[in-house]
C-alpha positions, 0 to 999 in steps of 0.5 A: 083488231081490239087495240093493244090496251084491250089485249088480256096479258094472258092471251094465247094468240098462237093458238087459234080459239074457236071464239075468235075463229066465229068472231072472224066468221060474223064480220068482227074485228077480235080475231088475230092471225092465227084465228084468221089462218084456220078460218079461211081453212075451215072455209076452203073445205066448208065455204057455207060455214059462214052462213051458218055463223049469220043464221045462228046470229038470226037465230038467237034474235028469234030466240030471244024473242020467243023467250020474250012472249012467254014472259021470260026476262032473265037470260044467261047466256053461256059460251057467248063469245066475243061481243059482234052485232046483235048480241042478246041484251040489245035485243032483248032490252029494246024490247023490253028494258027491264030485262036482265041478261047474264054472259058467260065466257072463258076466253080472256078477249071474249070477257074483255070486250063484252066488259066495254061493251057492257060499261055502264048497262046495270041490266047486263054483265059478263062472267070469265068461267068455263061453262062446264064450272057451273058451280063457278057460273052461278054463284058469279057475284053477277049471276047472283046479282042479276039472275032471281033464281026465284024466276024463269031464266033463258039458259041460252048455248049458242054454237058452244055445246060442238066444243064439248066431247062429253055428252053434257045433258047432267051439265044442262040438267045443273043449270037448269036445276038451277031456276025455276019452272018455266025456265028454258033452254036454247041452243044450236049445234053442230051436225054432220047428218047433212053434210058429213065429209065437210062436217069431218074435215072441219073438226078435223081443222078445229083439231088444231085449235083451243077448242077442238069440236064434235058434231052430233045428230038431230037424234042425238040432240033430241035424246039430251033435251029429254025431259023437257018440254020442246018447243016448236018447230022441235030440232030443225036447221038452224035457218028453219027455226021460226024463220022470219021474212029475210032469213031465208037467204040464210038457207043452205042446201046442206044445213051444218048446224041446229036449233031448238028451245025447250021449257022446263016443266 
């Protein structure tokens, strides 16, 4: 649990939040009682949701370095959550130093942590904004800074698209609008194409929440990356896209989740 000094005065604890609630799922200490009340709810109806949260860690490692090899070194990354193990600047910076990497959150402890976690990387910072403000995301001081819309930028949406009821392809075509050619999206999401009842009964849990959640299908996902070139393997389980030795024991027999990457033309 984050020391009282590194509690915002503004926190809402009394109310689960979906960030916390995934902190709580990958292992971190940043979750509270509430947050920890409704996970182990989500779990008693959903108990493979916490692989999930680890496959979509491993995912957004593959990611990040598919984004690498194409010779991106620019990444947003909106909706990141609280900072836990793995997060994308340390990937992407141990493999390439120069890289530049943007966060974006709007809950208080999410920016907090990531602000220590940060202390002192020039190459890394985190803006407080809802994503949907993209105008307040990109015109951030730090997005400014950091991000040469001149240049290709990762837009990375991990686990955040599901707290979103409207359809947001205008709000990702904005944001990629934004950089240049060559730009690429990355995202994972909610689906109950798998395991429906399950999938229902957790958004019916998250009903309780900050962030109520929303599943959508693989054909819906593939409808709001129109326009934009997919890339291999297309949208697939989350464990499936690019697995690499060991991410197998990630695999579930009902995926719950999403993946996929796509390029601006």
């Amino acid at each position: 649990m984050p020391e009282r000094s590194q509690i915002p005065h503004d926190l809402d604890l009394d109310r689960p939040s979906g960030a916390r609630v995934h902190d709580y799922f990958l292992g971190g200490g940043s979750n509270f009682s509430s947050d920890r009340e409704l996970a182990r709810r989500v779990l008693a109806v959903a108990p493979d949701i916490r692989l999930d949260a680890l496959a979509n860690r491993a995912c957004l490692h593959r990611v990040v370095r598919a984004c690498l090899e194409l010779g991106v070194r620019q990444f947003l990354d909106v909706g990141c959550g609280i900072p836990t193990f793995g997060t994308t600047h340390q990937t992407a910076q141990q493999l390439a130093p120069d890289a530049r990497v943007v966060y974006v959150d709007s809950e208080p402890l999410a920016v907090t942590q990531g602000e220590l976690l940060l202390e002192g990387n020039p190459g890394a910072a985190i803006v407080q904004a809802d994503l949907r403000d993209v105008d307040a995301v990109l015109t951030a001081d730090r997005t400014r800074q950091l991000l040469d819309p001149a240049e290709p930028v990762a837009v990375l949406m991990f686990s955040v698209l599901h707290f979103i009821p409207e359809l947001p392809a205008a709000m990702i075509g904005r944001y990629l609008d934004a950089f240049a050619p060559g730009s690429l999206l990355g995202l994972t999401h909610l689906t109950a194409d798998h395991a429906p009842q399950t999938v229902r009964a957790v958004c019916a849990l998250l009903d309780d929440s900050q962030h109520p959640g929303i599943a959508r299908s693989r054909a819906e996902l593939t409808d709001l990356l129109a326009g934009l070139d997919l890339l291999d393997p297309g949208v697939v389980p989350t464990a499936d896209w690019r697995p690499e030795p060991g991410d197998s024991d990630l695999r579930t027999e009902a995926p719950l989740s999403y993946a996929a990457v796509a390029r601006k033309p």
